[in-house]
N, CA, C and O atoms as a GROMACS GRO file, in nm:
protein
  456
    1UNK      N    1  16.322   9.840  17.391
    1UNK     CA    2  16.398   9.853  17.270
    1UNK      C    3  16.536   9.796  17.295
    1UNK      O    4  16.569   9.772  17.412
    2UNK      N    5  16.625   9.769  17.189
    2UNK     CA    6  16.722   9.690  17.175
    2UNK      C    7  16.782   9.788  17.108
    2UNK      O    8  16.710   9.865  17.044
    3UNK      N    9  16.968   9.811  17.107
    3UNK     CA   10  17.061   9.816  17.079
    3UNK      C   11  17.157   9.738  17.004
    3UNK      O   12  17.244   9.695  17.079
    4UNK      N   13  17.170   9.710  16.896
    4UNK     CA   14  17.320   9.608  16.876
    4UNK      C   15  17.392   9.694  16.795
    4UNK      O   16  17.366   9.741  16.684
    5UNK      N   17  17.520   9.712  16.892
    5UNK     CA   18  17.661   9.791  16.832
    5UNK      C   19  17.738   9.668  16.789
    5UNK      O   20  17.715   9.562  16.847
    6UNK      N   21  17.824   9.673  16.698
    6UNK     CA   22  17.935   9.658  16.656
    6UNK      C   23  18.066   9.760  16.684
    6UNK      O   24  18.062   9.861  16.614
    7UNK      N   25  18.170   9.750  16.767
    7UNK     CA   26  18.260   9.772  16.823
    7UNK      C   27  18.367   9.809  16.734
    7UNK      O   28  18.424   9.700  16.734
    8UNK      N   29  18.423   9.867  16.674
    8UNK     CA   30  18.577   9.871  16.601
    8UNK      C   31  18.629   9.913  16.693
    8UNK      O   32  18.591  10.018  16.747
    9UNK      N   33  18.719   9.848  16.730
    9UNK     CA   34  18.816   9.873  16.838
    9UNK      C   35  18.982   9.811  16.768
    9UNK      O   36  19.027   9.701  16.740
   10UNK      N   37  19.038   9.971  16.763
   10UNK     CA   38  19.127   9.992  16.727
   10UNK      C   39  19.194  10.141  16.663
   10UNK      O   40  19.206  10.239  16.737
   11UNK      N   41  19.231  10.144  16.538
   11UNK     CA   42  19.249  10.274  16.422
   11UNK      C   43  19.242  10.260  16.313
   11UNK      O   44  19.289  10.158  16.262
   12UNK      N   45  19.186  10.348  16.243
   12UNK     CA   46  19.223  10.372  16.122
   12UNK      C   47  19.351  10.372  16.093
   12UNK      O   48  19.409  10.467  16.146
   13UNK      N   49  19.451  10.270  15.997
   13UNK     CA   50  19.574  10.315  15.917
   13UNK      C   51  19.577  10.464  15.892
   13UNK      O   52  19.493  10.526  15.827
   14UNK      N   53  19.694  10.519  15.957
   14UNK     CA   54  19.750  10.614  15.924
   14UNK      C   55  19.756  10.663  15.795
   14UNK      O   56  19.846  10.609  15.731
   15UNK      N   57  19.672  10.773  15.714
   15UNK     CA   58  19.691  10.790  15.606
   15UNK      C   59  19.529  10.762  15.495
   15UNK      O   60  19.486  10.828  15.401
   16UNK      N   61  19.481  10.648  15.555
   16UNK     CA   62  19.343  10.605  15.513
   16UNK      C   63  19.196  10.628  15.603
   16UNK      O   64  19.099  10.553  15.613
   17UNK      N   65  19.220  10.754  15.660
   17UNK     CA   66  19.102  10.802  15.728
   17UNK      C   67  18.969  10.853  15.643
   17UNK      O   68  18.854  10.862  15.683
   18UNK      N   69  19.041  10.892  15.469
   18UNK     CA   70  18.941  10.974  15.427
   18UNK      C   71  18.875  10.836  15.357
   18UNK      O   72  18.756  10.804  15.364
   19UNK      N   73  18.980  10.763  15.288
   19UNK     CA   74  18.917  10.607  15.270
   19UNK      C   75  18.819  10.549  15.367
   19UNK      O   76  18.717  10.483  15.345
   20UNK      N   77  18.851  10.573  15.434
   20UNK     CA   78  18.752  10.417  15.596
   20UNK      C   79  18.612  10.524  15.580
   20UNK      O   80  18.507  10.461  15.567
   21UNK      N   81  18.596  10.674  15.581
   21UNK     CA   82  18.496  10.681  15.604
   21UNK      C   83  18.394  10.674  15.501
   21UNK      O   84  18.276  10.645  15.515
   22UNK      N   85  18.471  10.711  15.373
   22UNK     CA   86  18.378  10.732  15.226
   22UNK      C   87  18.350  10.548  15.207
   22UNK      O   88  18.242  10.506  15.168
   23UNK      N   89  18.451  10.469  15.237
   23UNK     CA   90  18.370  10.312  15.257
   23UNK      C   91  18.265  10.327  15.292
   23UNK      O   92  18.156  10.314  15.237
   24UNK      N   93  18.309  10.368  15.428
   24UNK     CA   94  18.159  10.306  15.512
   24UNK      C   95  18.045  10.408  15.518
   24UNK      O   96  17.940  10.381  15.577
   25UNK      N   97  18.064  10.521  15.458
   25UNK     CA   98  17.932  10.586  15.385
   25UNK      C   99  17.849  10.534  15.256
   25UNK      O  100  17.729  10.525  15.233
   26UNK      N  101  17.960  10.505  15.186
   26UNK     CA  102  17.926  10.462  15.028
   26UNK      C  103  17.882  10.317  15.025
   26UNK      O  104  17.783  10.284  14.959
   27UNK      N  105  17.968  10.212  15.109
   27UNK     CA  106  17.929  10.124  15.072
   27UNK      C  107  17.865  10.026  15.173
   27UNK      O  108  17.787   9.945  15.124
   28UNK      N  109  17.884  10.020  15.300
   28UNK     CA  110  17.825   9.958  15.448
   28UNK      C  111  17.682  10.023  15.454
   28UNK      O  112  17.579   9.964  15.421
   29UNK      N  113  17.693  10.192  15.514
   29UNK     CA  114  17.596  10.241  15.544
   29UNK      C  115  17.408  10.164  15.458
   29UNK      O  116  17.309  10.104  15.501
   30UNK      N  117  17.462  10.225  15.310
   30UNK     CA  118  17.364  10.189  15.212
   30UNK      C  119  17.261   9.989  15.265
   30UNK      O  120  17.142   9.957  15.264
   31UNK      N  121  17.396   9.907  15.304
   31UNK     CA  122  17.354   9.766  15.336
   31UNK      C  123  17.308   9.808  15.478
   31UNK      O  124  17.188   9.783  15.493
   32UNK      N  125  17.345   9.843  15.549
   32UNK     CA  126  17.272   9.870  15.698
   32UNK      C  127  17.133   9.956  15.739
   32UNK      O  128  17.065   9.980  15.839
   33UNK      N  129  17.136   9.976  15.644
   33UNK     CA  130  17.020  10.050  15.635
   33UNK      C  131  16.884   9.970  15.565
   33UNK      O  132  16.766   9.982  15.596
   34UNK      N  133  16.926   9.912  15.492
   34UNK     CA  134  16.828   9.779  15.447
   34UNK      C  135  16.796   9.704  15.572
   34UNK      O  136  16.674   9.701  15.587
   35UNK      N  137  16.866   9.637  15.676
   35UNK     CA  138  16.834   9.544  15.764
   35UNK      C  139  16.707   9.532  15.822
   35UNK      O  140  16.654   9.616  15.895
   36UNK      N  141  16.658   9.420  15.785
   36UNK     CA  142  16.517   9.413  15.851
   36UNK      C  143  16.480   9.427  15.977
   36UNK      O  144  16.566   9.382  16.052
   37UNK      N  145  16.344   9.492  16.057
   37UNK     CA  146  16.326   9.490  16.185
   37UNK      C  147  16.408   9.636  16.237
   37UNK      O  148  16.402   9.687  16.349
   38UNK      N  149  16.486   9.687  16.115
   38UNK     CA  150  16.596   9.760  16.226
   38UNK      C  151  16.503   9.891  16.212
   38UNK      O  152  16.437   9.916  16.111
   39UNK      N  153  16.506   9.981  16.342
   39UNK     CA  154  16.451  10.120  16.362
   39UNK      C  155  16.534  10.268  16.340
   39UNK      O  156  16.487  10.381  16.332
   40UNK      N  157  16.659  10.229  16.335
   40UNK     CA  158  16.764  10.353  16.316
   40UNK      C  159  16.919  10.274  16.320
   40UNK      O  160  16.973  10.195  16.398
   41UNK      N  161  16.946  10.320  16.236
   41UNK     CA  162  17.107  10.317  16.251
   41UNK      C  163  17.194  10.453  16.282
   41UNK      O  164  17.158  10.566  16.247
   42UNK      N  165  17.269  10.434  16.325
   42UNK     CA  166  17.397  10.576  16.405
   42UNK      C  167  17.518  10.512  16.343
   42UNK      O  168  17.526  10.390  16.345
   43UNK      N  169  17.609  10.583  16.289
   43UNK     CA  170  17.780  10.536  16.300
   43UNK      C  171  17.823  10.638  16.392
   43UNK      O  172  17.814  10.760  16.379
   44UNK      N  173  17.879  10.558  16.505
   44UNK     CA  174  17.964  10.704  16.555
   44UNK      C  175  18.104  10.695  16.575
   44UNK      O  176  18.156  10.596  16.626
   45UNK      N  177  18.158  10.780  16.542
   45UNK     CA  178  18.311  10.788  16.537
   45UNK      C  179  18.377  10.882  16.662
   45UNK      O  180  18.333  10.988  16.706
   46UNK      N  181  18.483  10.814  16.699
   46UNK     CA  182  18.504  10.814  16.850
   46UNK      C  183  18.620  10.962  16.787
   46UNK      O  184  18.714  10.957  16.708
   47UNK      N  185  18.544  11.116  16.882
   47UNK     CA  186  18.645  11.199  16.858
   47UNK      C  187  18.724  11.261  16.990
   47UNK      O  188  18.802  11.356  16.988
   48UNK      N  189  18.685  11.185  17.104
   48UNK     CA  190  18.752  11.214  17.252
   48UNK      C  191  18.754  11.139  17.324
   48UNK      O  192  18.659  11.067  17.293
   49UNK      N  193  18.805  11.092  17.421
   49UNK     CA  194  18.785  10.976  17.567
   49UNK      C  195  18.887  11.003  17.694
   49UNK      O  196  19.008  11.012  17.676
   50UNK      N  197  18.833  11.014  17.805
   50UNK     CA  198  18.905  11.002  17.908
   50UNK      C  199  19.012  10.933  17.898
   50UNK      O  200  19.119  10.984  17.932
   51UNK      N  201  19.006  10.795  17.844
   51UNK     CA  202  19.129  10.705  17.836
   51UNK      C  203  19.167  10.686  17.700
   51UNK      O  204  19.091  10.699  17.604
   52UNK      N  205  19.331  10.642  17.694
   52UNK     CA  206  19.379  10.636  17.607
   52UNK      C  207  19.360  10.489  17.505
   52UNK      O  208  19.359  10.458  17.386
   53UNK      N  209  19.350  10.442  17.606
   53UNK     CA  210  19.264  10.300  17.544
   53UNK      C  211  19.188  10.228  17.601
   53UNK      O  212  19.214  10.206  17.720
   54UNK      N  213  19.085  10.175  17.552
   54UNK     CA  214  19.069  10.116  17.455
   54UNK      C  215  19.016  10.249  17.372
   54UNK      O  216  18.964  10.352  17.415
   55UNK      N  217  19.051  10.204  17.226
   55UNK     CA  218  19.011  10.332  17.137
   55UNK      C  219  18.919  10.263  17.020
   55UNK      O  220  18.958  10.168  16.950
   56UNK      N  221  18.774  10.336  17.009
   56UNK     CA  222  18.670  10.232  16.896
   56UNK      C  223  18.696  10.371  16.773
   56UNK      O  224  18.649  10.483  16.797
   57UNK      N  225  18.777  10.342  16.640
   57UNK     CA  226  18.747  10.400  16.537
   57UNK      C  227  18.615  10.444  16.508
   57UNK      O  228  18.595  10.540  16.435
   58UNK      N  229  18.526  10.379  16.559
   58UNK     CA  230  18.381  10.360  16.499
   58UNK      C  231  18.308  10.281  16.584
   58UNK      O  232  18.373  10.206  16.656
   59UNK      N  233  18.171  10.279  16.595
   59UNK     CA  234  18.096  10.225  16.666
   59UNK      C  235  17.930  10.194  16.574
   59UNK      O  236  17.882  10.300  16.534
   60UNK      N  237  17.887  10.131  16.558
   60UNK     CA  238  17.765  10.073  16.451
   60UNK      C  239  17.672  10.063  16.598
   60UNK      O  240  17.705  10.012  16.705
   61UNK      N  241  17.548  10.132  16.560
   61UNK     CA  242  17.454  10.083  16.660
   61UNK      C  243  17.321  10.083  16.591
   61UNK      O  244  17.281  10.175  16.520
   62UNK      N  245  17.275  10.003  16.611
   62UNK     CA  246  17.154   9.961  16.523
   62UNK      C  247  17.023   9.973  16.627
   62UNK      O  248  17.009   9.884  16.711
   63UNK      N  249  16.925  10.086  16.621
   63UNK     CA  250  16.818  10.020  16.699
   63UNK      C  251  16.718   9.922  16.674
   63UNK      O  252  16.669   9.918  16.560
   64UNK      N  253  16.670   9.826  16.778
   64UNK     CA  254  16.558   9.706  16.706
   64UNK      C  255  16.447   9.731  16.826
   64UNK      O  256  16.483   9.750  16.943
   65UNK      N  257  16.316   9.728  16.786
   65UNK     CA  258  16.240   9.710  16.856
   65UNK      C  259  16.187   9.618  16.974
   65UNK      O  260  16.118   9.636  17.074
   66UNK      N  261  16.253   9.507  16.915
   66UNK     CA  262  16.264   9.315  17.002
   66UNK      C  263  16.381   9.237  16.990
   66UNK      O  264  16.449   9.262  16.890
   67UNK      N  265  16.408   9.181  17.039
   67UNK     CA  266  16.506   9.086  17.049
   67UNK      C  267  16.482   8.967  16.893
   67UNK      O  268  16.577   8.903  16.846
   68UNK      N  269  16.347   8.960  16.837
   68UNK     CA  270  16.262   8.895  16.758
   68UNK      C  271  16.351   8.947  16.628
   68UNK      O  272  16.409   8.892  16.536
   69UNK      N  273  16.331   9.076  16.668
   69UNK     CA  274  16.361   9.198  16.528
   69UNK      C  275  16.568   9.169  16.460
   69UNK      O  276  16.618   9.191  16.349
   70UNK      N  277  16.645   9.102  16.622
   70UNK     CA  278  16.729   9.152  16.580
   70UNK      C  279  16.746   9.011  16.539
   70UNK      O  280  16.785   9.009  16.423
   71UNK      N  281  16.734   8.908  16.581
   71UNK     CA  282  16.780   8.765  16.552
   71UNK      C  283  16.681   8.751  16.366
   71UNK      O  284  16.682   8.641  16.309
   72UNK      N  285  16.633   8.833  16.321
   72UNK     CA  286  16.583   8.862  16.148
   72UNK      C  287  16.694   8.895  16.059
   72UNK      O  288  16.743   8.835  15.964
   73UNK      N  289  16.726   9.032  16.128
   73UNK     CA  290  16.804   9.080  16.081
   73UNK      C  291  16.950   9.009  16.122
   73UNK      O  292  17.035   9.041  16.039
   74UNK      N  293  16.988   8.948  16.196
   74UNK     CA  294  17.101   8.872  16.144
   74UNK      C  295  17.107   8.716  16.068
   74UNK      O  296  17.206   8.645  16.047
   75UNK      N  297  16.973   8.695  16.038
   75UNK     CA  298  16.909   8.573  15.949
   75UNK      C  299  16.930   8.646  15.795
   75UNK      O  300  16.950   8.589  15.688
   76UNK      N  301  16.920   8.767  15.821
   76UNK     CA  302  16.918   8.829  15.693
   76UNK      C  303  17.019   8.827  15.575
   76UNK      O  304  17.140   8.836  15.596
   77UNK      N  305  16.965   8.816  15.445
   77UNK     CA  306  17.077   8.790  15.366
   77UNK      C  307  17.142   8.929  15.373
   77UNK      O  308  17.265   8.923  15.372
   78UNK      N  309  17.074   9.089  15.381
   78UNK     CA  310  17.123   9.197  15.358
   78UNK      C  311  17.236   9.186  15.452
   78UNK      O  312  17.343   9.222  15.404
   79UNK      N  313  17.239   9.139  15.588
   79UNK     CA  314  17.332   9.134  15.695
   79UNK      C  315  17.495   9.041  15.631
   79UNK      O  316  17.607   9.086  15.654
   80UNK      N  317  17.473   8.918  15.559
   80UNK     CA  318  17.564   8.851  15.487
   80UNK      C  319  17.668   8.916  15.407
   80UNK      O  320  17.791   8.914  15.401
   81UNK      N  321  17.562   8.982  15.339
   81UNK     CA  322  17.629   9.096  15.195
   81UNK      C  323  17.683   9.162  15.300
   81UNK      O  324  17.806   9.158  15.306
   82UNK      N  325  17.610   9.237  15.405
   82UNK     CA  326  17.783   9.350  15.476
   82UNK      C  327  17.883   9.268  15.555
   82UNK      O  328  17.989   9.325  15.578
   83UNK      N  329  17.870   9.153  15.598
   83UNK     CA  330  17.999   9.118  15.616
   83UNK      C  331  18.128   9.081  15.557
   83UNK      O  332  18.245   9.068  15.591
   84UNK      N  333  18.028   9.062  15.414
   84UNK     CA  334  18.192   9.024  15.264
   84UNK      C  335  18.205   9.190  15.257
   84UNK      O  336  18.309   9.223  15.200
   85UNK      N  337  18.143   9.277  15.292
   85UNK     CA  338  18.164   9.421  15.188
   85UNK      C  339  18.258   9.476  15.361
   85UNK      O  340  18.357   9.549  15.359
   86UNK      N  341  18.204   9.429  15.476
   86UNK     CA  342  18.308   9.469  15.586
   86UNK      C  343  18.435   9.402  15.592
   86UNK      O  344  18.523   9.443  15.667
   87UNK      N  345  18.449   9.311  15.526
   87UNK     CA  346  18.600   9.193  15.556
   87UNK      C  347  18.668   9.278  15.410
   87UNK      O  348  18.787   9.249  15.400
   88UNK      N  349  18.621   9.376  15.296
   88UNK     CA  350  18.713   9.467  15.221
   88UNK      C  351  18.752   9.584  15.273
   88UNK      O  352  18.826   9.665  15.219
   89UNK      N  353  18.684   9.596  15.413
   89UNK     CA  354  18.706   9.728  15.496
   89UNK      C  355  18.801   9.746  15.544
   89UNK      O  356  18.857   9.855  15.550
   90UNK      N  357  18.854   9.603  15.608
   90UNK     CA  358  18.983   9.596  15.709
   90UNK      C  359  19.140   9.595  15.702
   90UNK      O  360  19.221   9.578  15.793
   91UNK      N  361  19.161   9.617  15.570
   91UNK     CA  362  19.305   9.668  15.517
   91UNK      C  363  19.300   9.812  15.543
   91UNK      O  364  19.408   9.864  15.572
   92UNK      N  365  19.176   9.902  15.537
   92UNK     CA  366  19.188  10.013  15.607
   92UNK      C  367  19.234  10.057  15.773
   92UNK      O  368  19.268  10.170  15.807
   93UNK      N  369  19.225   9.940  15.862
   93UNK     CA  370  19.200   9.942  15.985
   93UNK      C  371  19.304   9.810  16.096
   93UNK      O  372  19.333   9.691  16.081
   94UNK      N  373  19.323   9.884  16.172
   94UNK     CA  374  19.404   9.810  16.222
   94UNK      C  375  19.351   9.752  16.381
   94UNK      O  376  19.388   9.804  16.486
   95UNK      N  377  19.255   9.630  16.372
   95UNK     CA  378  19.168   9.656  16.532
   95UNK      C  379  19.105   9.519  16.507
   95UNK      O  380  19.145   9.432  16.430
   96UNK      N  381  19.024   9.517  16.569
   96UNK     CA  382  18.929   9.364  16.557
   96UNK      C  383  18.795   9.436  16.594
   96UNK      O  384  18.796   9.552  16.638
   97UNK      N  385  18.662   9.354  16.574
   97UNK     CA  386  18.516   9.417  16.554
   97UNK      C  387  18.451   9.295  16.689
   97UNK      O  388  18.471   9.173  16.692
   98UNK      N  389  18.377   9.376  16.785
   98UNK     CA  390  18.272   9.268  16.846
   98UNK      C  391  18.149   9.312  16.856
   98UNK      O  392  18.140   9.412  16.785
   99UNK      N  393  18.053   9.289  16.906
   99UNK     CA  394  17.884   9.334  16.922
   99UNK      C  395  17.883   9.284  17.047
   99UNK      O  396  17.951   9.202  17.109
  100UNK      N  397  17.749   9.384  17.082
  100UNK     CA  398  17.666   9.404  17.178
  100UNK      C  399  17.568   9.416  17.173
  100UNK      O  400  17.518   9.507  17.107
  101UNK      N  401  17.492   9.321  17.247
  101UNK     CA  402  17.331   9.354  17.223
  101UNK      C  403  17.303   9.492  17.394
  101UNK      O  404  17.348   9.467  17.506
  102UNK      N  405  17.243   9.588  17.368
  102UNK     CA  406  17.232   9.670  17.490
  102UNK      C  407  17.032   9.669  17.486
  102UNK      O  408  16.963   9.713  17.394
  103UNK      N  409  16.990   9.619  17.590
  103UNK     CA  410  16.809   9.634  17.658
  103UNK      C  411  16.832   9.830  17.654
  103UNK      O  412  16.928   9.875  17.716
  104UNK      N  413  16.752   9.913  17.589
  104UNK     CA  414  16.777  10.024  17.591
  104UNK      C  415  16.636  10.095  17.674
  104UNK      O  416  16.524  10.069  17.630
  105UNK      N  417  16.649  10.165  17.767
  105UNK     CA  418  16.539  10.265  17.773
  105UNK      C  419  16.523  10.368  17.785
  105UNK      O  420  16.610  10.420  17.855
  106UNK      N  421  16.417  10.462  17.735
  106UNK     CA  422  16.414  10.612  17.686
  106UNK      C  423  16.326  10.705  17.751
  106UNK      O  424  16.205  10.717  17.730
  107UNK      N  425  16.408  10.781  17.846
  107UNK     CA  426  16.381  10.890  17.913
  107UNK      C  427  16.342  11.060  17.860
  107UNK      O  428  16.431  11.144  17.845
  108UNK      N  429  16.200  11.089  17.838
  108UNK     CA  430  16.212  11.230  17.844
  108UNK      C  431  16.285  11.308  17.900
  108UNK      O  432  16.314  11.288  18.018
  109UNK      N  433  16.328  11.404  17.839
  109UNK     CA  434  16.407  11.528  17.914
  109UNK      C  435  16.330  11.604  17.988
  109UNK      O  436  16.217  11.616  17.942
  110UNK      N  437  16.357  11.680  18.119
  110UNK     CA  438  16.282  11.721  18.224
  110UNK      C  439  16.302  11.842  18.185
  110UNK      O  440  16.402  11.898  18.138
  111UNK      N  441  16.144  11.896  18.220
  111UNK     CA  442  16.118  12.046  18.151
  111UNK      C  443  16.180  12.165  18.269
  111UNK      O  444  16.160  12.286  18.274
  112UNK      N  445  16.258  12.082  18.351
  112UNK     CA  446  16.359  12.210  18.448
  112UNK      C  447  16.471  12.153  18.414
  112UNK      O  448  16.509  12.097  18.517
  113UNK      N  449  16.538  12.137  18.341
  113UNK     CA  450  16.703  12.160  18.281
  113UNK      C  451  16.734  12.304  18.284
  113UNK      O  452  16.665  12.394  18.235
  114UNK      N  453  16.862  12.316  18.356
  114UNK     CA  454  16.888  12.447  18.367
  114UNK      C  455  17.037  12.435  18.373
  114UNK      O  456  17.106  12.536  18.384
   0.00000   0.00000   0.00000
């Protein structure tokens, strides 16, 4: 399985936290969730870190089954539409955005956790 995050690395403007997130519930989420090939989407929003920086407002991680799956979904027109509806995002935010593709693999939890 495959991973591709998108990175916000930076902050939310001071003041527009309740904005950045009802965006990207209301209006990103809905397009990311369309993407073809894709198996789950996560937003996660960064609420602690050892270090003080680098700091990701947000983090987009998309799971894909193949490498096949993800190069679709960025062929995809649904993928197009969120990047005009993400470039109205960024007056909220003060940071720049990159991706990562991450090879992911998935471990059962061991029935002696203690």
């Amino acid at each position: 399985m495959y991973i591709r995050c998108a990175f916000f690395r930076g902050h939310v403007r001071p003041g527009s936290e309740d904005a950045f997130t009802q965006f990207v519930r209301d209006r990103l989420v809905p397009l990311w969730t369309r993407f073809p090939g894709a198996d789950e989407v996560r937003v996660l929003r960064q609420e602690e870190a050892d270090v003080a920086e680098p700091h990701y407002a947000m983090v987009l991680a998309i799971r894909y089954p193949s490498r096949a799956a993800i190069e679709e979904a960025l062929a995809s027109e649904v993928r197009t539409k969120s990047r005009a509806v993400t470039a109205e995002l960024m007056p909220l935010f003060d940071g720049d955005i990159f991706h990562t593709v991450f090879r992911a693999d998935e471990f059962p939890m061991s029935p002696e956790r203690g």
